[in-house]
C-alpha positions in Angstrom: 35.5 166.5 3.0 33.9 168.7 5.6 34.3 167.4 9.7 29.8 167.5 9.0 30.4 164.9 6.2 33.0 162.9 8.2 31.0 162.2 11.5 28.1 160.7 9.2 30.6 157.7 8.2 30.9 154.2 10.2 34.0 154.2 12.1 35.3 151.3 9.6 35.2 153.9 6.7 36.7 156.3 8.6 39.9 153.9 9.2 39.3 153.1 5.5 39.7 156.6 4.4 42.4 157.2 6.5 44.3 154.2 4.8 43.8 155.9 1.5 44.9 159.4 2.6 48.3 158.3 3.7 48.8 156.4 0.5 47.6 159.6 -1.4 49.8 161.5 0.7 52.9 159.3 0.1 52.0 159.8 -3.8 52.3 163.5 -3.4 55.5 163.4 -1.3 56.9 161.2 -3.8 55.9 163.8 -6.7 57.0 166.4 -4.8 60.4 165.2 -4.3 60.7 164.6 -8.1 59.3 167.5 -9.1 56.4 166.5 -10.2 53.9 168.2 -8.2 52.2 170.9 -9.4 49.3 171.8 -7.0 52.0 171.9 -4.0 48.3 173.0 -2.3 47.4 169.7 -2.6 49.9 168.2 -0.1 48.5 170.8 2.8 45.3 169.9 2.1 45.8 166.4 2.6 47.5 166.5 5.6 44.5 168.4 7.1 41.5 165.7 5.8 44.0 163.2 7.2 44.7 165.1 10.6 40.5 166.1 11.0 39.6 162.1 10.1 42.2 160.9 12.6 40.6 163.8 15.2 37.0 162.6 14.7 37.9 159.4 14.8 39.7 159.8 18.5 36.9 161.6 19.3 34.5 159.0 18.9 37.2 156.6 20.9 37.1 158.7 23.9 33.1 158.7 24.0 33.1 155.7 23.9 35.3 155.5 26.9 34.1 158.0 29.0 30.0 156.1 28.5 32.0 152.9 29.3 32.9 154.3 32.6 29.6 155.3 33.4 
């Protein structure tokens, strides 16, 4: 998912999503550690969707913030 792709969602999917990446993540950890894991890529990949959803999604909090100071 592309930061473009990301900003077009609700704020509530956003949280949504980032509920599933962390239990996606877990999963690969978990394969990982027993060896499981063949596309090691996969774990770096989902740390970075997780890290640009929770970015965006801070982003969007601090608007909000700054135009309720205004």
């Amino acid at each position: 998912m592309k930061a473009d792709e990301i900003r077009e969602l609700a704020d509530d999917q956003i949280r949504d999503k980032i509920d599933e990446i962390r239990e996606e993540l877990m999963n690969l950890r978990f394969q990982q550690s027993t060896g499981e894991l063949l596309d090691t890529s996969r774990l770096r990949e989902t740390k970075r969707l997780q890290a640009r959803l929770v970015t965006i999604l801070k982003e969007r909090e601090l608007n909000a913030a700054v135009e309720g100071e205004a």
